[in-house]
C-alpha positions as CSV (number, residue, x, y, z in Angstrom):
1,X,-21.1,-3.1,8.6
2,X,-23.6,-2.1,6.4
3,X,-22.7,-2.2,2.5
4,X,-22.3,1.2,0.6
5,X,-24.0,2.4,-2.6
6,X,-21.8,3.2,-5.2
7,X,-21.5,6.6,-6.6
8,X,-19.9,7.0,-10.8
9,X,-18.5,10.2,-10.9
10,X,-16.9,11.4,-14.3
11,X,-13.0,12.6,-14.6
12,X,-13.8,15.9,-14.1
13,X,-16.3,14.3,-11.4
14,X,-19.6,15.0,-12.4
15,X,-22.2,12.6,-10.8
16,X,-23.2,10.0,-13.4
17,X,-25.5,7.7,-11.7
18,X,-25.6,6.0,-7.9
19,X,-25.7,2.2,-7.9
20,X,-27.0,0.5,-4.7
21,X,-28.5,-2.9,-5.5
22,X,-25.2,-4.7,-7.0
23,X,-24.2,-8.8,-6.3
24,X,-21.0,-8.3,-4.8
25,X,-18.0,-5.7,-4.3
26,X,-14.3,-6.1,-3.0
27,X,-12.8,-2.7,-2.3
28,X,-8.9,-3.4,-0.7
29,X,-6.9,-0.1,0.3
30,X,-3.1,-0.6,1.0
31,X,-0.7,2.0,3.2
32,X,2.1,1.4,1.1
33,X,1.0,0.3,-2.4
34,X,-1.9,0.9,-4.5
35,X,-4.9,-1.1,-4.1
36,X,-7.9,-2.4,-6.2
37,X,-11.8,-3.1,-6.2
38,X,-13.9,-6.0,-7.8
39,X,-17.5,-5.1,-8.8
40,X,-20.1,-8.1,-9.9
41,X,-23.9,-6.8,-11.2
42,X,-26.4,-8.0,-13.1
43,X,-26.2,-5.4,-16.6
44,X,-29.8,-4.7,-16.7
45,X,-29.7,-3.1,-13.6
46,X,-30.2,1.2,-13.3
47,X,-26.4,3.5,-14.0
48,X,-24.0,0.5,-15.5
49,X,-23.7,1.7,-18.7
50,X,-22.3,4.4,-16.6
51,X,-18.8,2.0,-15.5
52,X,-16.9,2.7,-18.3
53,X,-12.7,2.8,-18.4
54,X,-11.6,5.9,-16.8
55,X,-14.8,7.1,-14.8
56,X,-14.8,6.9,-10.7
57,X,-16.5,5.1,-7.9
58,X,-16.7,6.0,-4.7
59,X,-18.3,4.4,-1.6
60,X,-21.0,6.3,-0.2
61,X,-19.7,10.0,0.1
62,X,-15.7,8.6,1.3
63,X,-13.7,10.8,-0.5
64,X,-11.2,7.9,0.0
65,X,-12.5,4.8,-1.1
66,X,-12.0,5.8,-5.0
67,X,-11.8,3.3,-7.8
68,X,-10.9,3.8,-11.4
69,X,-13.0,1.9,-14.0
70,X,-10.5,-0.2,-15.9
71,X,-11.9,-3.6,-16.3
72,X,-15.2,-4.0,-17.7
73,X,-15.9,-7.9,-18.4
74,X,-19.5,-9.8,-19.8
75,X,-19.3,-13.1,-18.5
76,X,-19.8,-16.2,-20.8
77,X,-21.1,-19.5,-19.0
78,X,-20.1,-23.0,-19.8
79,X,-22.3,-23.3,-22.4
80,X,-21.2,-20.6,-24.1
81,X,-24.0,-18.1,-23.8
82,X,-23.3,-14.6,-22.5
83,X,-24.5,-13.6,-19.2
84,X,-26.6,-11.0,-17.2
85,X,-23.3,-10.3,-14.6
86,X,-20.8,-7.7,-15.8
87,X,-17.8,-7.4,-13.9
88,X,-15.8,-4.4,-13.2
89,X,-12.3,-4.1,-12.3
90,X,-9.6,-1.1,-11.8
91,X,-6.9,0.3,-8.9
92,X,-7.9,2.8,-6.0
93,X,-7.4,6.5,-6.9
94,X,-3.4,6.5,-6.4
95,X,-3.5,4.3,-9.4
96,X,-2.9,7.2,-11.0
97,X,0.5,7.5,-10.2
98,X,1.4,4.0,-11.5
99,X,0.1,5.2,-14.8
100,X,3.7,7.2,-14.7
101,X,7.6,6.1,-15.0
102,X,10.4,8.7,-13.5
103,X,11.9,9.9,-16.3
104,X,15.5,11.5,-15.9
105,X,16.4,14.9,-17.1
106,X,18.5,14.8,-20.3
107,X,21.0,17.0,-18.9
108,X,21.6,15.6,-15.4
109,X,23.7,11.8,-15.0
110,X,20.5,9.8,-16.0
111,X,18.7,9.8,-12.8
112,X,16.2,11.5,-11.1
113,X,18.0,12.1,-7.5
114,X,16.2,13.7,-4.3
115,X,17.2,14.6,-1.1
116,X,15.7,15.7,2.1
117,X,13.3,14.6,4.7
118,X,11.5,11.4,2.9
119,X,8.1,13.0,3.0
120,X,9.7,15.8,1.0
121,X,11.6,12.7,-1.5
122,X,8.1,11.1,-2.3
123,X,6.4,14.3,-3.4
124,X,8.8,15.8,-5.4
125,X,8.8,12.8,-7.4
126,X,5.0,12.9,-7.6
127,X,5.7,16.7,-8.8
128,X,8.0,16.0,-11.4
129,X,6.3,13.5,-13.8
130,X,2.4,14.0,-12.3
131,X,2.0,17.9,-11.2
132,X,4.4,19.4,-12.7
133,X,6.3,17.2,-15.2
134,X,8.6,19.3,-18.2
135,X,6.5,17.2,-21.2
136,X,2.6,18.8,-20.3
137,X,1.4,15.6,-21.8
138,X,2.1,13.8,-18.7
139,X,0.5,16.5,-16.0
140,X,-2.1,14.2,-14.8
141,X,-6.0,16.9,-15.2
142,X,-6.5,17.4,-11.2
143,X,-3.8,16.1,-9.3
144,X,-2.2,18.6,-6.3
145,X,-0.1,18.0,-3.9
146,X,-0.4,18.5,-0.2
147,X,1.5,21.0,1.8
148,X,4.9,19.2,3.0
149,X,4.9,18.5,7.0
150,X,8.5,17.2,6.3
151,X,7.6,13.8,8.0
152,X,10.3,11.2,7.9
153,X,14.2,11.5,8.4
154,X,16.9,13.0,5.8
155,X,17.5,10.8,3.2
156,X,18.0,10.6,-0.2
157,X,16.7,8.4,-3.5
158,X,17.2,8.2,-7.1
159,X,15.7,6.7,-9.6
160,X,16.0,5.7,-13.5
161,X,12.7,4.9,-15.6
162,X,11.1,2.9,-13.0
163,X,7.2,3.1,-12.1
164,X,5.9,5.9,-9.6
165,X,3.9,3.8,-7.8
166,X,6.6,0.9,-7.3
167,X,9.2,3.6,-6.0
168,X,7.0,5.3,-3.8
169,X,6.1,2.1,-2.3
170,X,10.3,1.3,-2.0
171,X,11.0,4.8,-0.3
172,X,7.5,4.3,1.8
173,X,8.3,0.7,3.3
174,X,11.3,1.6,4.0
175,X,10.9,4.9,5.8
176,X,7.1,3.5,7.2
177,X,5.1,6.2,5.1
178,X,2.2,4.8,3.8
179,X,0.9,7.6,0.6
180,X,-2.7,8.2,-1.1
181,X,-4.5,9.9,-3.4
182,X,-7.5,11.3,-2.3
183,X,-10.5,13.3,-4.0
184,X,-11.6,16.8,-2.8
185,X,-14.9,17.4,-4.4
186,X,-15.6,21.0,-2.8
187,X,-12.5,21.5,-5.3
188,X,-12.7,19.4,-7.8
189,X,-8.9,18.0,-7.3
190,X,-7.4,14.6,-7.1
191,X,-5.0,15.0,-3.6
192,X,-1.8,13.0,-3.3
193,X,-0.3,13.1,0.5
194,X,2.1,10.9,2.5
195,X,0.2,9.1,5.9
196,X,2.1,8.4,9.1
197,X,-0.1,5.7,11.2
198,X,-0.5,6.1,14.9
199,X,1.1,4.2,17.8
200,X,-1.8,2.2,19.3
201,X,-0.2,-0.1,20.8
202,X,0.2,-0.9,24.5
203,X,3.6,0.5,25.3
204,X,2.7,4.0,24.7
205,X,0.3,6.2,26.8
206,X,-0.3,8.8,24.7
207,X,-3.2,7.7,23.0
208,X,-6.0,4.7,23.7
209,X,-4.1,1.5,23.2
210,X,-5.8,-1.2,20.7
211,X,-4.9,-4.6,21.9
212,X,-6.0,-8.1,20.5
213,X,-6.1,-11.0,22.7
214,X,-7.0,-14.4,22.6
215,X,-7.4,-14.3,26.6
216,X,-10.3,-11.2,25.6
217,X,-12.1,-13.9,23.1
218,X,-11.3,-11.0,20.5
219,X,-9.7,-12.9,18.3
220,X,-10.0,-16.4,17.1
221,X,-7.6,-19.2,15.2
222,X,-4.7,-17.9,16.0
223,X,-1.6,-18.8,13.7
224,X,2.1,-17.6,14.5
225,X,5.3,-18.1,12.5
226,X,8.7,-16.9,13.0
227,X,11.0,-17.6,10.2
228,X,14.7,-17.0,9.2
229,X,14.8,-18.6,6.0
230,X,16.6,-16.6,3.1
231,X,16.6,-14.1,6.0
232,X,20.2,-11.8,5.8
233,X,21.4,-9.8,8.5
234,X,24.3,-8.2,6.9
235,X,25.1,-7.3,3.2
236,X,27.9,-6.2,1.0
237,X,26.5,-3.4,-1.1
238,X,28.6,-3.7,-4.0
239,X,28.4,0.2,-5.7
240,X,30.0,1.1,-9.7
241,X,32.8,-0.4,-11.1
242,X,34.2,-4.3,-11.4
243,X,36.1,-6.4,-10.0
244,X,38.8,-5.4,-7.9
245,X,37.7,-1.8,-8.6
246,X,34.1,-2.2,-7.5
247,X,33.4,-0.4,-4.2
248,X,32.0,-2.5,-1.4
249,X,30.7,-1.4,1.9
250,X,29.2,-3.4,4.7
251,X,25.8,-2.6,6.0
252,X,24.0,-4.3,8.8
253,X,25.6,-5.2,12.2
254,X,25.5,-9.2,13.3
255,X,27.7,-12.1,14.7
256,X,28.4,-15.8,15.3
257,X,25.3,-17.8,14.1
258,X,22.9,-14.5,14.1
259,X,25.1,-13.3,11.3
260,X,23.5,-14.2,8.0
261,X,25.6,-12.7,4.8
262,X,24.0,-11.8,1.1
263,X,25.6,-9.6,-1.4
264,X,23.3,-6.6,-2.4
265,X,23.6,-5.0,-5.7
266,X,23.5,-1.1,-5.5
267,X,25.6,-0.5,-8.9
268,X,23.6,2.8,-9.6
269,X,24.8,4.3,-6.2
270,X,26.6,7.1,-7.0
271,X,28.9,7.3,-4.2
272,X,29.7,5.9,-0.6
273,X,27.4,7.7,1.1
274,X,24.8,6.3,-1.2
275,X,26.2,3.0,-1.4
276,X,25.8,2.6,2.9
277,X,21.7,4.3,2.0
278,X,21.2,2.0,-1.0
279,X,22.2,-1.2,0.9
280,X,20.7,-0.3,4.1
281,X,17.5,0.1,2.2
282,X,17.9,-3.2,0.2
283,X,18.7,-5.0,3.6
284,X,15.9,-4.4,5.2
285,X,13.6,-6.0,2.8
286,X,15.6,-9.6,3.7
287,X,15.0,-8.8,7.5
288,X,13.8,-12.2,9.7
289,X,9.7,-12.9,9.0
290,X,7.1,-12.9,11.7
291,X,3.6,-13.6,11.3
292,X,0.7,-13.5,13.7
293,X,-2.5,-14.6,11.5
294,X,-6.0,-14.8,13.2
295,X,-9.5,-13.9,12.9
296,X,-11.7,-11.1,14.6
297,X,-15.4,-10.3,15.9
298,X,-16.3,-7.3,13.7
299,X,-16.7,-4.2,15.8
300,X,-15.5,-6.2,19.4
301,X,-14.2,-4.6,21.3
302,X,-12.5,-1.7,18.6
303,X,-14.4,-0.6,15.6
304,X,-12.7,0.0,12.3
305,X,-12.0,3.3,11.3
306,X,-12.4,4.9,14.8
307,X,-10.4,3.0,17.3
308,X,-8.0,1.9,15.0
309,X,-7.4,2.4,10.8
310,X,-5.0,1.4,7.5
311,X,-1.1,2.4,8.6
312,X,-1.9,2.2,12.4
313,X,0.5,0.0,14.7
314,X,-1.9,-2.2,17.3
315,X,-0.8,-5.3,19.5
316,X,-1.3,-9.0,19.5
317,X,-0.9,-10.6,22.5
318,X,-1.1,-14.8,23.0
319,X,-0.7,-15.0,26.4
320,X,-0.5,-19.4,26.0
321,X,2.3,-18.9,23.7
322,X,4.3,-16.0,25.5
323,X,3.5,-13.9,22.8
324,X,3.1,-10.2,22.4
325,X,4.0,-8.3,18.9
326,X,3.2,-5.0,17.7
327,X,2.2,-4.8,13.8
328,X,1.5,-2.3,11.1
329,X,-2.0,-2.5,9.6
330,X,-1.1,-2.8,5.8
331,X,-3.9,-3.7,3.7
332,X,-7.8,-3.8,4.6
333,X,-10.2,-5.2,2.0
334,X,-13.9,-4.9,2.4
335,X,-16.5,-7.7,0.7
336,X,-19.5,-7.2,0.4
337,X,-22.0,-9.9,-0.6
338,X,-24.9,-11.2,-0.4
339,X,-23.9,-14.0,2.0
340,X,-23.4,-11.5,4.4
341,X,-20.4,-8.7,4.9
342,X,-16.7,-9.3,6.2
343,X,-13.3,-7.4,6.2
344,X,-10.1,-8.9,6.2
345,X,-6.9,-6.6,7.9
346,X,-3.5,-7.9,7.0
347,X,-0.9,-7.1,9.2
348,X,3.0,-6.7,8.1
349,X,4.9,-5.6,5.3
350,X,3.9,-5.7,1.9
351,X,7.1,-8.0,0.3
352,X,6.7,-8.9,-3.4
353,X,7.9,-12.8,-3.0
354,X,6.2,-14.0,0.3
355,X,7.9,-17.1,-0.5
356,X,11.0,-15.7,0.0
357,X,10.1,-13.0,3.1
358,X,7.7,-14.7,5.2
359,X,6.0,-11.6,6.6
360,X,2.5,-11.9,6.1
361,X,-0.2,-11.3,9.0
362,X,-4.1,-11.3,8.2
363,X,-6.8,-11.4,9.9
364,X,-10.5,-11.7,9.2
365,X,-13.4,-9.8,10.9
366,X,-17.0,-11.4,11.3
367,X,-20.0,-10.0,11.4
C-alpha cells in the first residue's frame, strides 16, 4: 500500500501543483455519508500555497478520492512560536451537497415530496437545489447527474429545510444505497450517482465470495457484541393532529419478551400511507446492535479495491464462538505516515449516537 501524491486541482480543475513528499494524510470515504481527509506538511515544501479553501485534491489520478480544501491551519507550539507544519482539512467531493438545505416550493404544502424507485427519490433531490434548483444562485458550477438505473424499491420521502447530505444519508441507510460525487476530468464535471455494493458473501454463488476467518489467520483480535439495549422492535408512529385526534399506526411485528415498544414521531407525515413509510423508516434506525470488531493482514488473502470495496457485503466467520455474520463495508479511511501505512474498514451502519445504537464494526489492516 504505497502512499499517493497529491494532485491540487482548481474549481474549474486546472492542475495547480502535485505534492508528493507530505508528513502524514488521512483520507476516509463513507457509502452512506460524506467523508473527510487530514493533510499535515511542513509549509516550505513545493505547491502548498496551492491548498487554499475551495481548491481539490485528489490521490494520484482516482477520480474518486477528492477532497475540498476547507481547513487550512499554522500550528503554534507550546511555547508559543509558530510552526513549519500546516494542516489542511475539508469533506470528500459529495461535500458539496451538504453545502445545500431542501428548500420547499412556495406554492406546494411546505415540503419537498418525492416518489418513486429510491434511486430516482435521491437524485431528484440532488436536481432540485444542486443541478437544477429555481434560485440560479444555488446551481452548484459542474455538478450532473447520472442516468437513473431506478435502483431501489418504490417509495416515497419528503422533506422541509433539512441538509442534502443528512437526508440523502436517511433515504440511503434506509434503502442500503450508498451515493457519491465523483470527478470526470475528460469533462470537466463534478458526477453525483447512487452505489449498490455487491453480495460477497458466502451464501451466494454468483460472484467470488470474501470471507474473514479467524480459523484462516486473516484476521486478528477479534471482538463481538450483540446488544439490545434502547433497541425497539415495534413503534407507534404518531402522524398530525393531538391528542385523541392524532393518528397512530403500528409499525414493526414482535411478541412476548422480543417485543420492545417506543413511540416514533412522524407528525410531518401527510397521510397513513406515509405514516406506516415514515415509521417504518424511523424504526429501523432502533433495530438490535451487532458488532464484529477485528484486525486484518493488508492484502491476505483479498486485496482492497479488487476483491472486495466501500458498500460491499463480506462475511466474518468465528468458528470458536459459533459465529458467522454478513456486514456492509461502511467507511474505509486510509493513513498514511511516516511510521508506516495502514487502513482501517468499519463495518455496519453509520448511527449518529453509537451510544444509543450499538452498531459499530471496524477493523484495521496491517501492512
Amino acid at each position: 500500500m504505497e502512499a499517493p501524491s497529491v494532485r491540487i486541482l482548481s474549481p474549474n480543475f486546472e492542475l495547480l501543483g502535485e505534492i508528493r513528499n507530505y508528513e502524514s494524510l488521512q483520507f476516509t470515504r463513507r457509502f452512506y455519508s460524506t467523508g473527510e481527509f487530514e493533510l499535515h506538511i511542513n509549509i516550505n515544501k513545493a505547491n502548498t500555497g496551492a491548498l487554499q479553501n475551495g481548491n481539490l485534491i485528489m490521490l494520484g489520478k482516482d477520480e474518486k478520492r477528492v477532497g475540498i480544501v476547507r481547513h487550512r491551519e499554522n500550528e503554534i507550539d507550546e511555547n508559543g512560536d509558530s510552526t513549519d507544519t500546516l494542516t489542511i482539512k475539508g469533506p470528500t467531493l459529495k461535500g458539496v451537497c451538504g453545502q445545500r438545505i431542501i428548500v420547499p416550493a412556495t406554492d406546494g404544502d411546505g415540503y419537498d415530496s418525492y416518489s418513486g424507485s429510491q434511486e430516482a427519490i435521491m437524485k431528484h433531490f440532488v436536481n432540485a437545489h444542486c443541478v437544477n434548483p429555481i434560485d440560479a444562485d444555488r446551481k452548484i458550477p459542474h455538478l450532473v447527474i447520472a442516468a437513473d438505473q431506478g435502483r431501489g424499491a418504490s417509495d416515497q420521502w419528503r422533506f422541509r429545510f433539512d441538509n442534502l447530505a443528512e437526508a440523502l444519508e436517511q433515504v440511503g441507510q434506509y434503502a442500503k444505497l450508498g451515493w457519491d460525487v465523483t470527478l470526470d476530468l475528460s469533462n470537466e464535471q463534478m458526477v453525483f450517482d447512487v452505489m449498490q455494493g455487491r453480495n460477497l458473501t458466502a451464501g451466494q454463488d454468483t460472484l467470488p465470495p470474501v470471507i474473514f476467518s479467524t480459523e484462516f489467520s486473516d484476521i486478528k483480535t477479534p471482538h463481538f457484541i450483540q446488544s439490545w439495549l434502547n433497541a425497539a422492535t415495534v413503534g407507534y408512529a404518531g402522524g398530525a393532529g393531538e391528542d385523541a385526534n392524532r393518528l397512530i399506526q403500528s409499525v414493526g411485528s414482535a411478541s412476548g419478551l422480543d417485543r420492545m415498544e417506543t413511540f416514533l414521531d412522524c407528525s410531518d407525515a401527510a397521510n397513513a400511507a406515509e405514516l406506516i413509510s415514515k415509521g417504518t423508516q424511523k424504526l429501523a434506525e432502533s433495530a438490535p446492535a451487532k458488532a464484529f470488531e477485528f484486525s486484518v493482514v493488508h492484502d491476505h488473502p483479498f486485496v482492497y479495491g479488487t476483491d472486495y470495496d466501500l458498500g460491499d457485503t463480506v462475511t466474518t466467520r468465528s468458528k470458536k464462538w459459533g459465529l458467522t455474520m454478513d456486514a456492509q463495508i461502511t467507511e474505509v479511511k486510509e493513513i498514511y505516515e511516516a511510521g508506516g501505512n495502514s487502513m482501517e474498514v468499519t463495518f455496519g451502519t453509520s448511527i449518529p449516537s453509537l451510544r444509543k445504537y450499538i452498531n459499530h464494526k471496524t477493523y484495521r489492516v496491517v501492512n
